[in-house]
KOLKE-374850 format. One record per residue (C-alpha): residue in three letters; x, y, z. Coordinates in pm, whole numbers, always signed. Layout:
N
- ALA;X;Y;Z;
...
This chain:
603
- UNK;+0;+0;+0;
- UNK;+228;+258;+77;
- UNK;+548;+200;-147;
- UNK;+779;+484;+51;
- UNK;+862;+247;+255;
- UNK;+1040;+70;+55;
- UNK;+1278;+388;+12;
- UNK;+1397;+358;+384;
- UNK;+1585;+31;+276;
- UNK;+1656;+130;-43;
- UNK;+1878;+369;+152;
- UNK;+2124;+185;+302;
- UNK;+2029;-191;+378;
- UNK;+2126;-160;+754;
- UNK;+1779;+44;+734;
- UNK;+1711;+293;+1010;
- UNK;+1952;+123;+1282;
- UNK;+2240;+202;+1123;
- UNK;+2150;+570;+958;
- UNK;+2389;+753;+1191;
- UNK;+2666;+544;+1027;
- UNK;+2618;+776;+721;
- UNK;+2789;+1085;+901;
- UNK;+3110;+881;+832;
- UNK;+3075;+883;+461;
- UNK;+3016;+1271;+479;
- UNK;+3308;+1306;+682;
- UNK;+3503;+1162;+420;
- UNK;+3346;+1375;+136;
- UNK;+3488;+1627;+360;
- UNK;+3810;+1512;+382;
- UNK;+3824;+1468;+745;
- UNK;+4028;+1153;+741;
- UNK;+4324;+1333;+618;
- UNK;+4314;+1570;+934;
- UNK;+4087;+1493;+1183;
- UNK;+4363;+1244;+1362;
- UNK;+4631;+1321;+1140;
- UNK;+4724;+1598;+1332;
- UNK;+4587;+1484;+1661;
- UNK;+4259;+1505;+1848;
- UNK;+4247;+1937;+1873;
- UNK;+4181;+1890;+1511;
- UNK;+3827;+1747;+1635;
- UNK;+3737;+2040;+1791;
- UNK;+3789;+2261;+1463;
- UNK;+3503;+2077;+1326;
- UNK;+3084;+2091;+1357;
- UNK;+2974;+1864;+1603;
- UNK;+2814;+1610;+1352;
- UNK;+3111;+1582;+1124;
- UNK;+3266;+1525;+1395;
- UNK;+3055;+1252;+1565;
- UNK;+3110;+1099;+1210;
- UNK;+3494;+1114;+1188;
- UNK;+3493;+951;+1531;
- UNK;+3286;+661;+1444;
- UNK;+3487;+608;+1122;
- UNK;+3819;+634;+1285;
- UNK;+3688;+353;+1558;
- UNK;+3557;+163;+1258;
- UNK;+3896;+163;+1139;
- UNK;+4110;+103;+1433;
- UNK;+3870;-210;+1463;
- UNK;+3931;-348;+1181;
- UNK;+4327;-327;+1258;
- UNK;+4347;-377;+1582;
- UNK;+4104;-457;+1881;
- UNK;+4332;-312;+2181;
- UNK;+4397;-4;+1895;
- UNK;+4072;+70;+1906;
- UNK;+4007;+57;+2286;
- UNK;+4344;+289;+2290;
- UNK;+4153;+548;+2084;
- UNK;+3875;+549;+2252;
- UNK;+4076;+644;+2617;
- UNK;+4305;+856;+2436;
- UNK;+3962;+1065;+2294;
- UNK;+3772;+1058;+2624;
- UNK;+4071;+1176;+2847;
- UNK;+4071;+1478;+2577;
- UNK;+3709;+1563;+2586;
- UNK;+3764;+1560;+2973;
- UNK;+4091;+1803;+3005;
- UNK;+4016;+2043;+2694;
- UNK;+3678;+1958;+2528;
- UNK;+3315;+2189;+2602;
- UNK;+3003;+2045;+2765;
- UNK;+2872;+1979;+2390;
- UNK;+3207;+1791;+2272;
- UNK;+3184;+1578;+2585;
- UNK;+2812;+1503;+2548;
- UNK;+2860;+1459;+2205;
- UNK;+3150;+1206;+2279;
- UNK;+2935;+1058;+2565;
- UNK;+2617;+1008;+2275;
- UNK;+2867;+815;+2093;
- UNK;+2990;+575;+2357;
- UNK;+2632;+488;+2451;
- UNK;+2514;+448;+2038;
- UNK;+2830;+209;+1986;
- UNK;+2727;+2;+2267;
- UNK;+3108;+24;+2434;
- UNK;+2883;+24;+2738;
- UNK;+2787;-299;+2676;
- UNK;+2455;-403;+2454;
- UNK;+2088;-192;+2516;
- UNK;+1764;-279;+2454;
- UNK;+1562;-81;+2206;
- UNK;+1381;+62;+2596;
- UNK;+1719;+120;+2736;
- UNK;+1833;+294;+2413;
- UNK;+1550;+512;+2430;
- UNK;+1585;+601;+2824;
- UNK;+1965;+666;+2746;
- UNK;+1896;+931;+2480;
- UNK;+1581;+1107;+2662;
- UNK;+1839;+1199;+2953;
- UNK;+2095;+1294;+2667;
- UNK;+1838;+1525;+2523;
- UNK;+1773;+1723;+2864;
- UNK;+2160;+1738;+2893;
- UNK;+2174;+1868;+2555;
- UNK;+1830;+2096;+2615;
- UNK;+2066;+2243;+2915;
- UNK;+2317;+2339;+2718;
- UNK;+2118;+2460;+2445;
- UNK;+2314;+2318;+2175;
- UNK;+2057;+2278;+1907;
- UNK;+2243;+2003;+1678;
- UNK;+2298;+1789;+1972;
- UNK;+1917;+1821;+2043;
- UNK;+1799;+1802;+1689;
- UNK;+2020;+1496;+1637;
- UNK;+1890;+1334;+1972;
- UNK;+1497;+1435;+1848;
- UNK;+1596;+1243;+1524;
- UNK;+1704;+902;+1696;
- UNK;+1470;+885;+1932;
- UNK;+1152;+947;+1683;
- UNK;+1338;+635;+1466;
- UNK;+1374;+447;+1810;
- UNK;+995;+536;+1902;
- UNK;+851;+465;+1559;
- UNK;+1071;+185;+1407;
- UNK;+1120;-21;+1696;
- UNK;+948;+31;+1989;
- UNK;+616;+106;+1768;
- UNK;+500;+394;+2024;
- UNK;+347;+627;+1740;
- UNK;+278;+912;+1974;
- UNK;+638;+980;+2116;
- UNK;+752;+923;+1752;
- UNK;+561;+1229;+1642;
- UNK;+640;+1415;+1971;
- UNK;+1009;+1434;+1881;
- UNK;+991;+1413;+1497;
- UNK;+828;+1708;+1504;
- UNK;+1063;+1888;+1743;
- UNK;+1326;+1759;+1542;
- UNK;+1173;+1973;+1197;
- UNK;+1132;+2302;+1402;
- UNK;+1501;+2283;+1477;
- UNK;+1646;+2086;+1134;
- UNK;+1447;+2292;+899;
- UNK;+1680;+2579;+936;
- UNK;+2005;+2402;+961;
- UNK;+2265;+2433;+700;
- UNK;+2300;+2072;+565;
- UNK;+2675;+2106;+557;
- UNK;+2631;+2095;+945;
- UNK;+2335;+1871;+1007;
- UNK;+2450;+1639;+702;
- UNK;+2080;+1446;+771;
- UNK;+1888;+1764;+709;
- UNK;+1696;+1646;+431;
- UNK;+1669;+1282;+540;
- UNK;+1536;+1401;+874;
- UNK;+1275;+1635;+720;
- UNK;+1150;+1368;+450;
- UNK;+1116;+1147;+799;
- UNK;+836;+1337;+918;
- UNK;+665;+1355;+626;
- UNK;+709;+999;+565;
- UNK;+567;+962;+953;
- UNK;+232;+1132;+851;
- UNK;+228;+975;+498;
- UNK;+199;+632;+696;
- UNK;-93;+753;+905;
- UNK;-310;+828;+575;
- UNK;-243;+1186;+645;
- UNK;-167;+1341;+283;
- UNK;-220;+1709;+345;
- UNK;+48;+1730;+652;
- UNK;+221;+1486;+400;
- UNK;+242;+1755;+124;
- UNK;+300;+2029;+373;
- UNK;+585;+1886;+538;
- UNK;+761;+1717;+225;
- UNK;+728;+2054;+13;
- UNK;+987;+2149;+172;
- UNK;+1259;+1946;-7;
- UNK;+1138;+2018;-323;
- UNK;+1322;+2353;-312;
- UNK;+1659;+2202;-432;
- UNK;+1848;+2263;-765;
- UNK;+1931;+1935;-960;
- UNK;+2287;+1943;-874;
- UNK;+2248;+1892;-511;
- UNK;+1964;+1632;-545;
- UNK;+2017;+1325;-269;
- UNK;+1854;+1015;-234;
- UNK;+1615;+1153;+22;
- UNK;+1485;+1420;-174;
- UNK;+1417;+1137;-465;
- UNK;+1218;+919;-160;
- UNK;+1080;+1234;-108;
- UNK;+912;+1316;-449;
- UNK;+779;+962;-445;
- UNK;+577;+990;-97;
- UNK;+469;+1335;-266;
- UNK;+358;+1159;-562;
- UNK;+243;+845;-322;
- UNK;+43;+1165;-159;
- UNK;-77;+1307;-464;
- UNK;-238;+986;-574;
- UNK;-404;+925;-286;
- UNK;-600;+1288;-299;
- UNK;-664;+1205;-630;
- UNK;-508;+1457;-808;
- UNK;-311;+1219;-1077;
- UNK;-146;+1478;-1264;
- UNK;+57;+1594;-972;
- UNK;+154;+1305;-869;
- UNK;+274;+1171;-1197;
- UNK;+431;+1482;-1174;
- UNK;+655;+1393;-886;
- UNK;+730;+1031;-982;
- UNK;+898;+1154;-1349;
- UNK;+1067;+1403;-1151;
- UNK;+1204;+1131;-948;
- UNK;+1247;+870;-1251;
- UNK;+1475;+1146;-1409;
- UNK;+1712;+1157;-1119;
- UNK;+1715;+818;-1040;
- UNK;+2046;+716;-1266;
- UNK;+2245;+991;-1103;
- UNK;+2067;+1032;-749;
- UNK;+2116;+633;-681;
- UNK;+2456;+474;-608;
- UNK;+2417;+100;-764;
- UNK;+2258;-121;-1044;
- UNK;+2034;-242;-777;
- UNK;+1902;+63;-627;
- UNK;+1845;+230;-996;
- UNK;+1630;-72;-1099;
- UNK;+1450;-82;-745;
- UNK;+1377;+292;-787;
- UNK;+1333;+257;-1165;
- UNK;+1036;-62;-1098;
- UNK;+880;+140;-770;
- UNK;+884;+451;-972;
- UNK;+703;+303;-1333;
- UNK;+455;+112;-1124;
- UNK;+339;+410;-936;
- UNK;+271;+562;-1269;
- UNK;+111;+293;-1399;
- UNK;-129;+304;-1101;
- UNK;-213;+654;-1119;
- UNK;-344;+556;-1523;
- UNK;-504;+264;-1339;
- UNK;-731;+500;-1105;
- UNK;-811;+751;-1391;
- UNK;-883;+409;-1590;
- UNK;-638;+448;-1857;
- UNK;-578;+103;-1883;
- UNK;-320;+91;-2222;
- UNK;-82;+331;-2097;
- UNK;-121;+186;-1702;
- UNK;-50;-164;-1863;
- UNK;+298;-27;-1996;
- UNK;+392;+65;-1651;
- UNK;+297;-164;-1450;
- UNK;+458;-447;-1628;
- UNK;+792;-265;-1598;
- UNK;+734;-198;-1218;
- UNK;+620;-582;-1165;
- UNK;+956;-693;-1353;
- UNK;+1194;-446;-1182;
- UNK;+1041;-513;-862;
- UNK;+1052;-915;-865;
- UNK;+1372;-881;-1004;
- UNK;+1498;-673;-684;
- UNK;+1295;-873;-462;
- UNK;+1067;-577;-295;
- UNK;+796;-813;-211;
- UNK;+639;-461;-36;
- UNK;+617;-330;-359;
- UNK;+531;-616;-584;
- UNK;+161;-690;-461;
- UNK;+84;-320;-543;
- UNK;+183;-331;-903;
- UNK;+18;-683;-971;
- UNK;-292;-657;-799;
- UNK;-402;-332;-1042;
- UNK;-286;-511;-1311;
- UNK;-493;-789;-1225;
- UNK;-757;-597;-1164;
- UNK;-741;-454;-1527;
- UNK;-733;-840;-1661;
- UNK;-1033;-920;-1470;
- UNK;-1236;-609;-1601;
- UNK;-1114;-731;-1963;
- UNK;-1295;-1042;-1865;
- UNK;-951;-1233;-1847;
- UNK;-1028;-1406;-1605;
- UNK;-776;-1687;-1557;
- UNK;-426;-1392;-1608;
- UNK;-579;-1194;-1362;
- UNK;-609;-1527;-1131;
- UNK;-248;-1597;-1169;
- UNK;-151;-1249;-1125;
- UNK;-366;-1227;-847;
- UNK;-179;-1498;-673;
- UNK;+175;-1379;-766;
- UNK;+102;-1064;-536;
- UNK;-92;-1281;-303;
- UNK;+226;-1498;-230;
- UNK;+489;-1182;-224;
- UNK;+272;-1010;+32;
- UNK;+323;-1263;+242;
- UNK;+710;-1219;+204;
- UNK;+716;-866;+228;
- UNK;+864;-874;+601;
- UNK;+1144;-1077;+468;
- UNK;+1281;-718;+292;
- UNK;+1324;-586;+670;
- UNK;+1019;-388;+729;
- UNK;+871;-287;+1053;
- UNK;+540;-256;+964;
- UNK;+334;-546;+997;
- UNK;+242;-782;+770;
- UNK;-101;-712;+714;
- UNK;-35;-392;+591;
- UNK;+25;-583;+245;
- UNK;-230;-862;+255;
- UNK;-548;-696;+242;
- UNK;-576;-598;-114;
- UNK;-399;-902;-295;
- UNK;-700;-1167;-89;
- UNK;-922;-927;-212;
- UNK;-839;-917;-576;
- UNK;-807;-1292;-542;
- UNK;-1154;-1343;-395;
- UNK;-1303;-1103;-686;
- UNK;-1088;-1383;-911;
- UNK;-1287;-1668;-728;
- UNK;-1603;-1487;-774;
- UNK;-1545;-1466;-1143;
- UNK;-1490;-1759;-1213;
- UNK;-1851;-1866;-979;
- UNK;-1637;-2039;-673;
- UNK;-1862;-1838;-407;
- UNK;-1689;-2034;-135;
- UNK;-1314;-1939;-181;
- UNK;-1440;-1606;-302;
- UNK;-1550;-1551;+67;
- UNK;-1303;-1674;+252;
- UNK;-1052;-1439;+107;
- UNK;-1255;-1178;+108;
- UNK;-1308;-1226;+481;
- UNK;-910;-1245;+525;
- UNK;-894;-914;+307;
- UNK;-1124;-778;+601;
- UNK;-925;-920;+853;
- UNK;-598;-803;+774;
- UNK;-740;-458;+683;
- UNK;-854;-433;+1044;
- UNK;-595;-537;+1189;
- UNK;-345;-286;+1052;
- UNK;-596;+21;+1128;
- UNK;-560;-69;+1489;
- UNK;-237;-88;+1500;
- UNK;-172;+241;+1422;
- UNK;-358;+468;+1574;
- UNK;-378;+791;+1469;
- UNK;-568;+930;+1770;
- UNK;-175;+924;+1918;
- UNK;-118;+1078;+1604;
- UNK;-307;+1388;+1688;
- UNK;-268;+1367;+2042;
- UNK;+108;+1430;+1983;
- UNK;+31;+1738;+1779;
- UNK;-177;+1865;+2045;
- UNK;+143;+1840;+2292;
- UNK;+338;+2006;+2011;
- UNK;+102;+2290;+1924;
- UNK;+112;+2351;+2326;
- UNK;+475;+2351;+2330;
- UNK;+513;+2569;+2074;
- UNK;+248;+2830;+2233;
- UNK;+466;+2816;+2549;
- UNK;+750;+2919;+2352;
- UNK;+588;+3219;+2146;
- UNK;+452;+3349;+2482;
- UNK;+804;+3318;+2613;
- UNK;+933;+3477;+2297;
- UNK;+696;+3774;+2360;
- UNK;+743;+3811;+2674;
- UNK;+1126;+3889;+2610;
- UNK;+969;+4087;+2325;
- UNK;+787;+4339;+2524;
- UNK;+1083;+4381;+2787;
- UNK;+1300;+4479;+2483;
- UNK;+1063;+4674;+2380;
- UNK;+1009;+4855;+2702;
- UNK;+1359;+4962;+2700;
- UNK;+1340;+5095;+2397;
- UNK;+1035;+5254;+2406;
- UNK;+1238;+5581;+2547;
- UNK;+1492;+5607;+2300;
- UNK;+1186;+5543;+2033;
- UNK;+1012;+5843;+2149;
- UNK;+1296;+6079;+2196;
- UNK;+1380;+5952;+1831;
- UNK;+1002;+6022;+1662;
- UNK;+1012;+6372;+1869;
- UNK;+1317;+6450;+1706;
- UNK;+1218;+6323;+1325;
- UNK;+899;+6500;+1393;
- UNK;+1112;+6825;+1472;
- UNK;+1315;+6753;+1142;
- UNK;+1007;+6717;+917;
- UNK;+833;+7032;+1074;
- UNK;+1158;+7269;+951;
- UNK;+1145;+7076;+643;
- UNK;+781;+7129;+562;
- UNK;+851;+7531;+698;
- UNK;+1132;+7567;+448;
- UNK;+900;+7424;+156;
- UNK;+641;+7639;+240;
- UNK;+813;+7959;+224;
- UNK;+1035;+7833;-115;
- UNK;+612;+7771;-228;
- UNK;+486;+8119;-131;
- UNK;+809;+8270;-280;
- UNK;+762;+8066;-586;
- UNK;+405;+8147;-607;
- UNK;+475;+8552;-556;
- UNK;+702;+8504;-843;
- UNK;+448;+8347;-1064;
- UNK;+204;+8644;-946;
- UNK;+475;+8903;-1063;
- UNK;+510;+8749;-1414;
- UNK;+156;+8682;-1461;
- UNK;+108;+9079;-1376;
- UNK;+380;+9155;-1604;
- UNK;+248;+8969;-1902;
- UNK;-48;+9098;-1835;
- UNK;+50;+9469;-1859;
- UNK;+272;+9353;-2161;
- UNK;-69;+9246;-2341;
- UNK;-250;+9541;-2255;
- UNK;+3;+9754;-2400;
- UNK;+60;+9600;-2730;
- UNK;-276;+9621;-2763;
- UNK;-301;+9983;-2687;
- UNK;-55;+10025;-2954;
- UNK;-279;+9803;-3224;
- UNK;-511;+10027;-3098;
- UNK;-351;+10392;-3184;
- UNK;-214;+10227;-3498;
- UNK;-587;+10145;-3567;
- UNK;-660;+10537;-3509;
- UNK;-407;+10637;-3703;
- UNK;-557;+10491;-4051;
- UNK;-898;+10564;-3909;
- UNK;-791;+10913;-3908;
- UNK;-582;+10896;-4267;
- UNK;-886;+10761;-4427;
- UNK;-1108;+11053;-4279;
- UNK;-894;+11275;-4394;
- UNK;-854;+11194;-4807;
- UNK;-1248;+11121;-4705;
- UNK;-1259;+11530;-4631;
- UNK;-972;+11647;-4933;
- UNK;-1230;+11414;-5142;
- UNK;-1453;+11598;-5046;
- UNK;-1329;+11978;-5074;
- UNK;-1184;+11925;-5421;
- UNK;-1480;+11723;-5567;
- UNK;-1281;+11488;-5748;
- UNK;-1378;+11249;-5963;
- UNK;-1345;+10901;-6029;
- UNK;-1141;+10934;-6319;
- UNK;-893;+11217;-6107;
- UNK;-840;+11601;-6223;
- UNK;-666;+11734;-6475;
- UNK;-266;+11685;-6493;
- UNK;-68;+11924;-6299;
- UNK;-354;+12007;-6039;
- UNK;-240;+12049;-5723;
- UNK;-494;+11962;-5518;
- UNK;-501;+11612;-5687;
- UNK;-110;+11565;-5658;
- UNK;-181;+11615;-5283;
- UNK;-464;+11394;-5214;
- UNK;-255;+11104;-5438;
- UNK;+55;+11147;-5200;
- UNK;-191;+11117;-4938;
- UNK;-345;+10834;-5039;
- UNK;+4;+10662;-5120;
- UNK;+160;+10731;-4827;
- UNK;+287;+10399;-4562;
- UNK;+163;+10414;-4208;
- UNK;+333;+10074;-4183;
- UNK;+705;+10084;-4305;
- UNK;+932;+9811;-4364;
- UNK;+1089;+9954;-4040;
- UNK;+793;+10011;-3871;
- UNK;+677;+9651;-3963;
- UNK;+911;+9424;-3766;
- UNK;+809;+9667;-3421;
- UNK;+468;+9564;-3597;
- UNK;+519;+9185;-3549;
- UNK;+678;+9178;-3202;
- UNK;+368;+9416;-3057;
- UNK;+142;+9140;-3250;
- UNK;+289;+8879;-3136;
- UNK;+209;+8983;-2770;
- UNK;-162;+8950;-2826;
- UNK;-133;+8682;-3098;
- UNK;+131;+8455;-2987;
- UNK;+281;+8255;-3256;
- UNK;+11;+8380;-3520;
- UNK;+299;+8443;-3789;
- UNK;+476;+8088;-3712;
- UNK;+179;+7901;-3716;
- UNK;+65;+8115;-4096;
- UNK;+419;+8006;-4214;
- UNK;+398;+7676;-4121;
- UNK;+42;+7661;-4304;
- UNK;+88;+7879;-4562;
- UNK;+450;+7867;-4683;
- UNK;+461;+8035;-5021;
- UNK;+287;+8416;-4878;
- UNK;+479;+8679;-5007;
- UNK;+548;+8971;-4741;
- UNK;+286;+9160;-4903;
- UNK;+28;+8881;-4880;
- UNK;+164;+8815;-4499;
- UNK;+113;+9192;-4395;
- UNK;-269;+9138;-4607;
- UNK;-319;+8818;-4332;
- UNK;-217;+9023;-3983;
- UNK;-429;+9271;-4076;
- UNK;-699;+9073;-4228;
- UNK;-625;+8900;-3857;
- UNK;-704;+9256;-3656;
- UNK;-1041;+9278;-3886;
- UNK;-917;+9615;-4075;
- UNK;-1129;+9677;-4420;
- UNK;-974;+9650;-4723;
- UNK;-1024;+10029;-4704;
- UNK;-803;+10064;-4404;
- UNK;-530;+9773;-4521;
- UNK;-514;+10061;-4834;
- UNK;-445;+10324;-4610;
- UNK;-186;+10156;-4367;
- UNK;+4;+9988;-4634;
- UNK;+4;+10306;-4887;
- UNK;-162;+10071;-5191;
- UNK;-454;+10078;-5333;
- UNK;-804;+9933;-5236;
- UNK;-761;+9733;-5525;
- UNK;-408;+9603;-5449;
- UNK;-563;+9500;-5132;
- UNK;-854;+9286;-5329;
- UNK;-584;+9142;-5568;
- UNK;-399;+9028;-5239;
- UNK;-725;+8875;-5124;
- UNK;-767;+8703;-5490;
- UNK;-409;+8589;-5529;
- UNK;-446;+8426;-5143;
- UNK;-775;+8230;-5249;
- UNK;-601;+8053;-5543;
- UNK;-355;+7956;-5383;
- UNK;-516;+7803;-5148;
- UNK;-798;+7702;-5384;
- UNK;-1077;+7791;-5123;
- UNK;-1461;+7728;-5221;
- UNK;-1675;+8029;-5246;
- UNK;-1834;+7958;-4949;
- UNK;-1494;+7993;-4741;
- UNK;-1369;+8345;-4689;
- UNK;-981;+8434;-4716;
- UNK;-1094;+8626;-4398;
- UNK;-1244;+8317;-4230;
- UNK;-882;+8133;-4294;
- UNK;-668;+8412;-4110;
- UNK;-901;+8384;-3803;
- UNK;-856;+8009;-3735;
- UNK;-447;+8099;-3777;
C-alpha cells in the first residue's frame, strides 16, 4: 500500500539502525580523514559537532578493523581529551557516541530510548541545538521503528523539523533525510495534506544537489498526490524522481528498485483515472523491476491493479495468476526488513483474489478471502492509531504556544527599553520634518509671488501691445477721414483732375503714403505677437509660399481692418488690397463659401 517504505531500505540496507553510520561517509566527502587524527585530536574540535561525531565513528571503525586493543586505545586517548580540553557539547557529544556504539555494553531498544531522553535534557541544558535536533531524530526512529509507540515518535519528529528545517546541511549532514522522515511519519498515518506540507519542503533544491532523500521524497509526494486524487501531480513527482534516479542512486540495484517502484506508481495513477493501455505499460515494468529486486512490499501493489485490469477485460484466468503472484509476495514482504506489519500488504492481494474466485462462480473461496482481506485490513488500522497521532500534535502545538509566549514576553521587555529612545527619536524626526515642511512652504509662497509678478507683467505687456494696435488702428482711421474730407473739398472724380492740379497731386501722396514701413513693420510683429502669440509661425507653417505683401494682407486681415483701411496703412490701393485677397484664395484654392478672412481667423 504505501510504497515509501520501501525507500527507507533502499537507503542503506542496515535500514534505520544504522542511519547515523552515514555521518562517516560525509566526513570523508569532507576530507576529514586526512586531518581529523592526522594531526591529533584538537583537530576534532575545529570541526561541527556532527562531522565530527562521524569522523569519530569512522576512525573507531577503522582502528577495529586493525586492531582490537587499537581501538580501545583510541577510545581512552579521545575521552581523556574531551575531559581536560573539550566543552560540555564535545563531551556530550563524545558521551552520545559511547552509549550508540554500545562500548557500554549491549541496550535494549527501551534502554536505548531512556539513554537518549536523559541525553536530550543534557543537551536541552546546554542549548546546543544540533545535539538536540540529532537526539529528536534518533529517538523518533527508536519510538517509531522499533518500539512502535506512534505518539512519542511524532512528539520528537516534530521537534526535530522546528530545529532541522533551518540548519545548514553542511552541518546537520541528515537535514533532508530528517525532514522527508516526518513527512514519511504522517504519509503512513493516511495523512496526505500534513504529508504535502511537510515534504514541500525538499522540493526547493536545484538538480545538482539532489540526494537520495529528496528522490524518496518526491515519491511519498507523488504516493500523496495519488491518494488525494489529483493524478497529474503526482505523476508529476514520480517523473521528476524517474529522471534523477540514474544519477541520485549509487548501484545497479538501487536504480532498478527505484526505476520498478517509480514506473509502477505511474502505472497506477493511469489505473485509477482508468487508462488502462498506458497503465499496462507501466505496470509491467514496475512488476519486472520489482521481482527482479525482490521488494515483495512493492510487488503486490503493481500486480494486484494489473490484475484488476485483466479481470475487467474479462480475463479471467491472467488476472487469477496475477492475483496470486502478489498474493504470495505479500506474504514475504517482512522478509525485505520492514517494521510494519504484515497485514499492511495482505489486504488488497485476498481481495483481488476473492473477486478472481467470484469470477470464475467459486462463491466459497471467493468468501473466505474476502473475509481475510477484512481481517488483515482491520488489523493494521488498529495498530496504528492515529488518535496518538493527533494527540502528539496537540502536545506540540502547546509547546510551541509556550515558547511564542516566552518569545513575547522577552519581546515586550525589549521593547520597554526601547520605548524611550523610540520616542525621543520620533520627537526628534517629527522636529526635522516640521523645519522641512517650513522651508518648503516659504520656497512655495516665494515661488508662487514670483508666478504672481510674471503673470502681472504679461499681463500689462498684453494690454500695451494692444493699446498700440489700438492707436495704430486710429491712425488709418484718421488717414482715411482725412482723403475722405480732401475728397470731399476738391470734388474729385473718379477718373482724377486734370494733370498738374495740385490739389489732386496732394490727395494722391496722401493716399500713397505707408503708415506701416518696412521699419515700422518688424516693431509691428513683435507688438502682434504679444496678443497673438505665434500667429505668424503658425501662418508660415500653413501657408509657406505668402509673399510679405500677402503676410502683412493676413495680420491685418487678422485685426479685422477693411480693405479700405489695409489701403491706407500699407500706402496701396483698395484694389491692391482685393488682388492680395484674390491671389491668397487661389492659392489656397478655397470654395466660395470659405472666406480668405475666415482662414486668417482660425491661424
Amino acid at each position: 500500500m504505501h510504497v515509501v517504505i520501501a525507500g527507507i531500505r533502499a537507503i542503506v540496507w542496515a535500514g534505520n539502525r544504522h542511519w547515523l553510520l552515514r555521518l562517516g561517509v560525509v566526513a570523508l566527502l569532507f576530507g576529514v580523514e586526512r586531518t581529523a587524527m592526522a594531526t591529533g585530536p584538537d583537530s576534532l574540535r575545529a570541526m561541527p559537532l556532527l562531522l565530527r561525531y562521524g569522523a569519530i565513528d569512522w576512525h573507531y571503525t577503522s582502528a577495529l578493523k586493525r586492531d582490537t586493543s587499537q581501538a580501545k586505545r583510541l577510545v581512552r586517548d579521545l575521552e581523556q581529551f574531551f575531559d581536560e580540553k573539550g566543552s560540555e557539547a564535545d563531551q556530550l557529544t563524545f558521551r552520545i557516541w559511547v552509549f550508540r556504539k554500545g562500548l557500554t555494553g549491549p541496550k535494549t531498544y527501551e534502554q536505548l530510548a531512556a539513554g537518549a531522553l536523559q541525553f536530550l535534557k543534557e543537551a536541552e541544558q546546554i542549548r546546543e541545538p544540533y545535539l538536540t535536533a540529532f537526539l529528536h531524530h534518533w529517538l523518533g526512529m527508536l519510538y517509531y521503528n522499533h518500539l512502535k509507540q506512534y505518539g512519542p515518535a511524532f512528539r520528537h519528529y516534530l521537534r526535530m523539523y522546528d530545529l532541522v528545517v533551518n540548519f545548514d546541511e553542511r552541518l546537520y549532514p541528515e537535514r533532508s533525510y530528517a525532514l522527508y522522515l516526518v513527512a514519511r511519519a504522517y504519509y503512513d498515518f493516511f495523512d496526505y495534506k500534513n504529508t504535502i506540507r511537510y515534504g514541500q519542503v525538499l522540493m526547493q533544491v536545484q538538480e545538482q544537489d539532489v540526494k537520495d532523500s529528496h528522490i524518496f521524497n518526491a515519491c511519498m509526494l507523488g504516493m500523496a498526490y495519488l491518494r488525494l486524487g489529483q493524478y497529474e501531480q503526482a505523476r508529476r513527482h514520480f517523473h521528476w524522481s524517474l529522471s534523477l534516479v540514474p544519477t541520485g542512486m549509487n548501484s545497479r540495484y538501487r536504480i532498478d528498485a527505484w526505476e520498478g517502484i517509480l514506473n509502477g506508481n505511474i502505472g497506477v495513477t493511469y489505473f485509477e483515472q482508468k487508462q488502462y493501455d498506458q497503465a499496462i505499460s507501466y505496470l509491467t515494468k514496475g512488476i519486472d523491476f520489482t521481482r527482479k529486486t525482490s521488494l515483495w512490499d512493492n510487488f503486490p501493489r503493481f500486480s494486484t491493479k494489473l490484475a484488476l485490469i485483466y479481470l475487467e477485460r474479462g480475463q479471467i484466468r491472467q488476472a487469477y495468476t496475477i492475483a496470486q503472484q502478489a498474493l504470495q509476495a505479500a506474504k514475504r514482504a517482512d522478509e525485505v526488513g520492514e517494521y510494519l506489519p504484515l497485514s499492511r500488504y495482505l489486504a488488497e492481494p485476498y481481495k483481488v483474489v476473492a473477486d478472481c474466485y467470484r469470477a470464475m462462480g467459486n462463491y466459497e473461496k471467493a468468501f473466505r478471502y474476502a473475509d481475510s482481506a477484512r481481517v488483515a485490513e482491520t488489523q493494521w488500522k488498529q495498530q496504528m492509531n492515529i488518535a496518538l497521532k493527533h494527540r502528539a500534535e496537540i502536545a506540540i502545538e502547546q509547546e510551541r504556544f509556550q515558547a511564542r509566549e516566552q518569545q513575547l514576553q522577552q519581546e515586550k521587555e525589549r521593547q520597554l527599553l526601547l520605548r524611550n529612545a523610540l520616542l525621543a527619536l520620533t520627537i526628534l524626526s517629527l522636529l526635522v520634518v516640521l523645519l522641512l515642511y517650513n522651508r518648503r512652504q516659504l520656497k512655495d509662497r516665494h515661488r508662487r509671488q514670483q508666478l504672481q509678478a510674471e503673470k502681472q507683467l504679461a499681463e500689462a505687456e498684453l494690454q500695451s501691445a494692444q493699446a498700440l494696435l489700438n492707436q495704430l488702428r486710429q491712425g488709418v482711421q484718421q488717414k482715411s477721414r482725412l482723403i475722405d474730407q480732401y475728397e470731399a473739398e476738391f470734388s474729385v472724380s473718379a477718373d482724377g483732375p486734370a494733370i498738374g492740379s495740385n490739389q489732386y497731386q496732394l490727395l494722391n501722396d496722401l493716399r500713397h503714403s505707408v503708415i506701416l514701413t518696412d521699419d515700422d513693420w518688424h516693431q509691428f510683429v513683435d507688438v502682434f505677437e504679444k496678443v497673438h502669440p505665434g500667429f505668424f509661425y503658425r501662418l508660415k507653417t500653413q501657408l509657406p509660399d505668402l509673399t510679405p505683401a500677402e503676410t502683412r494682407f493676413m495680420a491685418l486681415s487678422r485685426l479685422s481692418y477693411t480693405a479700405r483701411e489695409m489701403a491706407h496703412m500699407l500706402g496701396v490701393s483698395p484694389g491692391a488690397v482685393r488682388q492680395y485677397r484674390h491671389t491668397i484664395r487661389c492659392k489656397l484654392d478655397l470654395p466660395d463659401e470659405v472666406s480668405v478672412d475666415e482662414i486668417a481667423q482660425r491661424v
